[in-house]
NULO-390756 format. One record per atom (N, C-alpha, C, O): x, y, z. Coordinates in pm, whole numbers, plus 50000, padded with zeros to 5 digits. Layout:
<pts>
XYZ;...
</pts>
This chain:
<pts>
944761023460775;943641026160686;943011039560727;942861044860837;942721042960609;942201060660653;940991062860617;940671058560505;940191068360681;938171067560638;938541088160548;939221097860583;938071086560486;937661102760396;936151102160352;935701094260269;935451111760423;934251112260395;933551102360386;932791098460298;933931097060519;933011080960561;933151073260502;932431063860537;934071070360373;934431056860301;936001049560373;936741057360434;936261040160365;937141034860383;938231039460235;939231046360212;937371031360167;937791035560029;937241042059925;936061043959957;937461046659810;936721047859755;935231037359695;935161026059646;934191048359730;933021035659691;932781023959792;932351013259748;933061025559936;933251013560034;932881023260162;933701029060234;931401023760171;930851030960241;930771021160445;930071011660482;931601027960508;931581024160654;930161020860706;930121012060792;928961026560668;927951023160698;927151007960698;926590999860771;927471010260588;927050997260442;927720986160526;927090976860577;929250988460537;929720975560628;929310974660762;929320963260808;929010982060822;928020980860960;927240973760989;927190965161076;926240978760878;924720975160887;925100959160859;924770951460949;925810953260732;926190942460652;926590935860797;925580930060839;927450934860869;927740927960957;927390927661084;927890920861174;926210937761088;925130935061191;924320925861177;924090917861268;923550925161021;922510916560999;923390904061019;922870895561091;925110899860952;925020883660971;924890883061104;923960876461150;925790889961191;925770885361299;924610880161380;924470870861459;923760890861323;922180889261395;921350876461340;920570869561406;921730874961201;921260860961181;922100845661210;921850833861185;923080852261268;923770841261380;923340832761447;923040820861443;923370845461543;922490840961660;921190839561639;920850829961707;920110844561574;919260835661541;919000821561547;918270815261624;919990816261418;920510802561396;920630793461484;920180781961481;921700802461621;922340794561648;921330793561828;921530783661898;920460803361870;919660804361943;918460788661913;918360777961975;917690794261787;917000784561753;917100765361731;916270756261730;918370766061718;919160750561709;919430747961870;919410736361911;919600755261930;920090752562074;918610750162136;918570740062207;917330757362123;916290756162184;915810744162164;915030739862249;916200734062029;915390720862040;915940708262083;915740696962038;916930713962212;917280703262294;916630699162433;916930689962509;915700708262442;914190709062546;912960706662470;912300715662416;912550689062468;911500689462433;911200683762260;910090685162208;911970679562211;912070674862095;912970663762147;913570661362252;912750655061967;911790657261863;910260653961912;909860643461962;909450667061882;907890661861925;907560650961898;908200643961820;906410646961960;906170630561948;903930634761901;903120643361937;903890624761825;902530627961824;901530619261902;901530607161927;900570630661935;899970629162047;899410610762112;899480605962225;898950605461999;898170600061951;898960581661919;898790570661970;899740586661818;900610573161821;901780570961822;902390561361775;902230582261888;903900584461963;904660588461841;905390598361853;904600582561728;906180587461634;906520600161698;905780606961769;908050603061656;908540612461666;908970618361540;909360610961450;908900636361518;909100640161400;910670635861364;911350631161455;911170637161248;912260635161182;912900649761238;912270660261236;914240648361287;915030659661248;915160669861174;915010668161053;915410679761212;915450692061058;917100691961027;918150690361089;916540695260853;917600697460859;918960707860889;920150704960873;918360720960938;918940730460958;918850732161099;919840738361137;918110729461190;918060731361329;918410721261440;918090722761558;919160709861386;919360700261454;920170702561521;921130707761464;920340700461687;921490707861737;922270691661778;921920681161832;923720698461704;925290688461726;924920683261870;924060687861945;925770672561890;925990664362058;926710678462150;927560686962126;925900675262253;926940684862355;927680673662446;927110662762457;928710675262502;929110668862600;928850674462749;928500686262753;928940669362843;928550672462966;929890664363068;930090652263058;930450670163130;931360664663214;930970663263328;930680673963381;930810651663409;930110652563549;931160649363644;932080641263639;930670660163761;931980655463883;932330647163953;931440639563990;933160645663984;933690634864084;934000626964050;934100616964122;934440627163884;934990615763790;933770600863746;934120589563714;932510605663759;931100595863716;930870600563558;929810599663497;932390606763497;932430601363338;931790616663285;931780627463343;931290612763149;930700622063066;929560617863013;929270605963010;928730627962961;927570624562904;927530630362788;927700642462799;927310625462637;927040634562535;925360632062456;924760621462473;924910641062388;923630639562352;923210647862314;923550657962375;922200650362191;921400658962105;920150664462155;919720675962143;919680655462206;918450653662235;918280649462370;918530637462384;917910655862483;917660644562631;917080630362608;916150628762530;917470623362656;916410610462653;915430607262626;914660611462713;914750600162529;913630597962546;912800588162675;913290577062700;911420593362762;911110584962823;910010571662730;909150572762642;910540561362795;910190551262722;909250539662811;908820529462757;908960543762990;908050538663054;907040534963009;906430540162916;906710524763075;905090525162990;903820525863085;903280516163138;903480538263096;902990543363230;901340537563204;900590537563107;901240532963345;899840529363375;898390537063332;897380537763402;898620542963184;897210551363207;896350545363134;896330533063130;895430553263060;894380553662919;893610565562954;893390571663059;893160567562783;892260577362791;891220579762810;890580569262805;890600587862831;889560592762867;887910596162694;886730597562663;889290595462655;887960599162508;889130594662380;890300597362408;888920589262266;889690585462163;890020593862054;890090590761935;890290608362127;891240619362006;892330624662095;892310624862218;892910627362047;894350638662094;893780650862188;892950659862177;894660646262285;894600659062347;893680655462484;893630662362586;893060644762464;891980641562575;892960640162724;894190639962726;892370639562801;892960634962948;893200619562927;892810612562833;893890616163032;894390604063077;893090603063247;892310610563306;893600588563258;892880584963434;894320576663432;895040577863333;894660569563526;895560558863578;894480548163620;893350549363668;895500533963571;895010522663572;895780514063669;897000512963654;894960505963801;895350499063904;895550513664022;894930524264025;896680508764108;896800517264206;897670529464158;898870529964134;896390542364147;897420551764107;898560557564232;899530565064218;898330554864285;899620556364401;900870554464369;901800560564421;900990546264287;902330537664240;902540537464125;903440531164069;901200548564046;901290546163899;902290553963825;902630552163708;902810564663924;903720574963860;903550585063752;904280590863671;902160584863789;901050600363695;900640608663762;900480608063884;900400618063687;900040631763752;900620634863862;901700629263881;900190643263954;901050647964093;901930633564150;902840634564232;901530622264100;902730612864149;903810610464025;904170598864004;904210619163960;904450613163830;906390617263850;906500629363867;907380612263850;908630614263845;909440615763711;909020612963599;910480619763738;911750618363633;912670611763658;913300613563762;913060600263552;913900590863557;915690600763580;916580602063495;915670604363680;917050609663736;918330597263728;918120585563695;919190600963752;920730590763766;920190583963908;919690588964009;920500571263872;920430563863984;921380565364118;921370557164209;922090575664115;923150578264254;922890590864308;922350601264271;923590585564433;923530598564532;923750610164472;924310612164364;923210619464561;924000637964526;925220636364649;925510629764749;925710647364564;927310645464642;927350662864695;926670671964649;928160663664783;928960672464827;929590680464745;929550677364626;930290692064782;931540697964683;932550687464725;933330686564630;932870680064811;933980672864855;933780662364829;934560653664868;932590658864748;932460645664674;931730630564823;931370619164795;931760636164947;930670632565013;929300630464990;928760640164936;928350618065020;926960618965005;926470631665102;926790634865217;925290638764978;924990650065012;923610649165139;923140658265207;923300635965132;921810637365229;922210621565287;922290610465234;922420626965428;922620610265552;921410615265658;920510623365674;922110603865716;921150605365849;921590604965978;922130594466011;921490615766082;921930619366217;923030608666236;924230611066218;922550596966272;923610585566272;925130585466231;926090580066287;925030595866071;926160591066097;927450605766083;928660606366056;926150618166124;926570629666186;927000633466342;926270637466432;927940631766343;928180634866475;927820650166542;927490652366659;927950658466449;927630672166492;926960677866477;926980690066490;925750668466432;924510677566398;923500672866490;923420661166526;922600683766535;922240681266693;920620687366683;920690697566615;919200684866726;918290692966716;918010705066882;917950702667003;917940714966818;918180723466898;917080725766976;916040729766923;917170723267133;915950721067272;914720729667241;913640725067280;914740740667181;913680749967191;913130744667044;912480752566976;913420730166992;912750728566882;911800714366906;911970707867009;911120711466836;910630696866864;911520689366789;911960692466679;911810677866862;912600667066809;911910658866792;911500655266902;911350651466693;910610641766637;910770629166675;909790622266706;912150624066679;912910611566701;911450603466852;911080607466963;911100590766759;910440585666928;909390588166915;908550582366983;909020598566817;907530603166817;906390595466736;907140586766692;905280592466689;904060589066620;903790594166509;903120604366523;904090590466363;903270594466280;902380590566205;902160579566156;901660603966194;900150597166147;899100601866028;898700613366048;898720597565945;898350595365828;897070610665842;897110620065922;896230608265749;895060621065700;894290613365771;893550621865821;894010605665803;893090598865911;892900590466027;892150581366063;894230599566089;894540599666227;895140588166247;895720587066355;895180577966164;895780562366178;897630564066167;898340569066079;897990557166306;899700557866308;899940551566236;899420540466239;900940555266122;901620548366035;903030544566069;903710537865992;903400548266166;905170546666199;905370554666346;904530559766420;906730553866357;907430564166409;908750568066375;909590561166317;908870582166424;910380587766386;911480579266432;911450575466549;912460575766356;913630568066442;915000575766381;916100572166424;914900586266282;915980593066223;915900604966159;914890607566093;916530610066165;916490626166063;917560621766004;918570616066046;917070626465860;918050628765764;918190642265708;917220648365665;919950649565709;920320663765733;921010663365525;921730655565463;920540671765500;921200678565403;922640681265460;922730686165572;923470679165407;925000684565449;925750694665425;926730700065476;924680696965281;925250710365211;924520722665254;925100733465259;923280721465285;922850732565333;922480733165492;921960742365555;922820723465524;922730720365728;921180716565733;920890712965847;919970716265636;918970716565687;918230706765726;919450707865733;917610699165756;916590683265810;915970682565682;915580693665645;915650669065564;915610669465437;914540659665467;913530660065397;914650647665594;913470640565547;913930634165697;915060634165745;912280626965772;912180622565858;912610602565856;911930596965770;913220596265907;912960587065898;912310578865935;912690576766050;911200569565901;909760564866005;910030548165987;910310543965875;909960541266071;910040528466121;908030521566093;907200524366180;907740516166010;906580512365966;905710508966066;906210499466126;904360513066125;904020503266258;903730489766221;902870485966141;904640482166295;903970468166288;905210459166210;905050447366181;906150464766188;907270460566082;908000463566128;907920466766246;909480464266035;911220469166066;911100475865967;912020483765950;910140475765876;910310483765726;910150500465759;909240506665813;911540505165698;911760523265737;911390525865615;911250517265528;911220537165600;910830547565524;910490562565510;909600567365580;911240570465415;911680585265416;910120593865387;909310593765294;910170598765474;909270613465449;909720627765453;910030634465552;909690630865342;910230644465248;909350655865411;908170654565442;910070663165464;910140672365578;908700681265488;907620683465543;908990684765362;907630693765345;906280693565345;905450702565332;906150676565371;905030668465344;904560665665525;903690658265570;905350673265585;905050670165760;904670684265825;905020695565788;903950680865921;903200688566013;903620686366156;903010677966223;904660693466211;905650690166337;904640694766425;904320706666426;903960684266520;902830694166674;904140690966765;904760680466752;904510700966856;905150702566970;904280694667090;904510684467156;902760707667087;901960706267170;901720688767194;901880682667300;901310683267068;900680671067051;901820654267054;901560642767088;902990660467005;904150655467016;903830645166927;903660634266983;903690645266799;903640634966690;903600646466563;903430658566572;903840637466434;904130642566323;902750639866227;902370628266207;902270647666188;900950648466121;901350647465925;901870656665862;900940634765869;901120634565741;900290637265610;900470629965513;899340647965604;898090647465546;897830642265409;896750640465352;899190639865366;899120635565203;898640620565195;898000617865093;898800611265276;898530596665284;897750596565403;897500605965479;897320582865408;896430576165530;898000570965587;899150571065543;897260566065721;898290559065780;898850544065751;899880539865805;897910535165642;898050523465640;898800526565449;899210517565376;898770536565426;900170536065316;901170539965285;901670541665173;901640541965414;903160543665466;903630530565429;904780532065389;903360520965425;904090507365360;904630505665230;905650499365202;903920511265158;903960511765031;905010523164947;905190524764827;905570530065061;906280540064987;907290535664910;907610523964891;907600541464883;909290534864783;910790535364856;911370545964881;911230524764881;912130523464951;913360524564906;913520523364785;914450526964987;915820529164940;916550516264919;916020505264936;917520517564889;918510502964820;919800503864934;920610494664937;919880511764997;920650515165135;919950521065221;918950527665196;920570518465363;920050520765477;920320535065514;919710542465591;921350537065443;921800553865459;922230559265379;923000568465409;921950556365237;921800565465141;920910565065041;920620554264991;920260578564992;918790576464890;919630588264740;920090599464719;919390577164683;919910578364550;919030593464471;918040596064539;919160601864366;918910611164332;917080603364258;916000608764284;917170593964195;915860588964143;915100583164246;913920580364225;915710580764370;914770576764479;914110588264561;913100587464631;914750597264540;914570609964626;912820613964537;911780616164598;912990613864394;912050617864305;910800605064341;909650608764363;911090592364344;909930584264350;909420586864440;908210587564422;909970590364615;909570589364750;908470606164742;907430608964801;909190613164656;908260626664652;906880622164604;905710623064640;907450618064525;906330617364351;904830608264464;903650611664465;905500596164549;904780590364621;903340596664675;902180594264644;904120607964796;903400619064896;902390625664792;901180624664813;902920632864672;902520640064606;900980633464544;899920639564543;901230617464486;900440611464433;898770610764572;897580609464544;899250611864673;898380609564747;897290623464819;896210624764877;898430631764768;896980644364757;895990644564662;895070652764667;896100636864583;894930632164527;894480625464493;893320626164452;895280614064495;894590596364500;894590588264615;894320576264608;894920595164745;895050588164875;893920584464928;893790577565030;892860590064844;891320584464925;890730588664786;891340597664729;889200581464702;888510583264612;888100599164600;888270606164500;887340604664762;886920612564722;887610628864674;887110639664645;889460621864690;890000635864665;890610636564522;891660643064513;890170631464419;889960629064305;888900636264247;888970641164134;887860637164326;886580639264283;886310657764288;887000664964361;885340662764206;885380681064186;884880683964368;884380675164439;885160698064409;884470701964508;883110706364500;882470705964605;882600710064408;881360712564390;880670704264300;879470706064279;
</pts>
């Protein structure tokens, strides 16, 4: 094909087809941008008495499939899940948009800073398809290094100085070598329970583990694992969601304004 004076052909201006197949393209991706974005967060739900809007008809985005490793199948879906809990709250005033409070023990209510995502109920894995988070026990080569404090044996203790446990395990990330969560033996019980490493305050000097997010007498209450040495990907989220809930419902007055 031969262009003469910028036509292809006669009357079939190279420009014209440019521009022409810039705009579809550009309204392509548009299309196809905008249909992909309402798989975060749709279909909205109203505020007030939950329905959810109807589908569009032009932006509805097709099932994707999802292949997950280690042979735990496939997942396909339009839309993420809907959550369908029926979380402990009420409102605060009777229009849209108002705040929530939590009703009974918000500790456990799974709102606000304690509030989780219903994750897959199984472990994280390895690239080698190994559980991704154990505990010393059943690492042979992972060792805490002398010029560090080793926790193991030690006292921990709540925002108000009350021992809630002691260390009896570290649990090591495998994939990244790092200490992921302490394991604490309940005082007064056999009942263990995981504390997320970011939620701890290691004293050398003092030789105990300082927990400021809880008191010491609700270390009992945390959320426990379904194995002794392995914490499933939705347990990992409740045991956070736990700590988290207690920076501000672990005592009345840290609920309350500072001024």
């Amino acid at each position: 094909m031969f262009i003469f004076n910028g036509e292809f052909v006669k009357g079939v201006d190279l420009v014209d087809v440019c521009l022409w197949a810039f705009t579809i393209l550009f309204l392509a991706l548009i299309f196809y941008l905008q249909r992909e974005s309402a798989r975060e967060g749709y279909p909205s739900e109203d505020d007030m008495s939950g329905r959810t809007e109807k589908p569009g008809m032009f932006f509805f985005p097709p099932k994707k499939e999802f292949k997950l490793p280690h042979g735990r199948g496939t997942k396909a879906f339009s839309y993420g899940p809907a959550d369908k809990r029926q979380h402990a709250l009420k409102r605060t005033a009777p229009w849209a948009g108002s705040p929530f409070e939590p009703t009974g023990d918000p500790m456990l209510a799974g709102v606000g800073p304690g509030s989780y995502a219903e994750r897959d109920d199984v472990t994280d894995l390895t690239d080698d398809g190994r559980d991704r988070i154990t505990p010393f026990r059943l690492n042979e080569g992972y060792t805490v290094p002398p010029q560090d404090f080793d926790p193991r044996g030690h006292p921990v203790v709540g925002a108000d100085g009350v021992v809630g446990g002691t260390v009896v395990d570290l649990w090591v990330d495998r994939s990244e070598a790092v200490i992921r969560y302490l394991e604490v033996e309940v005082d007064g019980s056999t009942t263990r329970v995981l504390v997320p490493v970011p939620f701890c305050v290691l004293s050398k000097a003092r030789k105990r583990v300082v927990v400021e997010a809880i008191l010491g007498a609700q270390f009992q209450h945390v959320p426990k694992t379904k194995s002794p040495d392995q914490v499933t990907r939705l347990e990992e989220d409740m045991i956070s969601a736990y700590y988290g809930a207690g920076k501000l419902y672990a005592t009345s007055k840290r609920a309350e304004p500072l001024l």
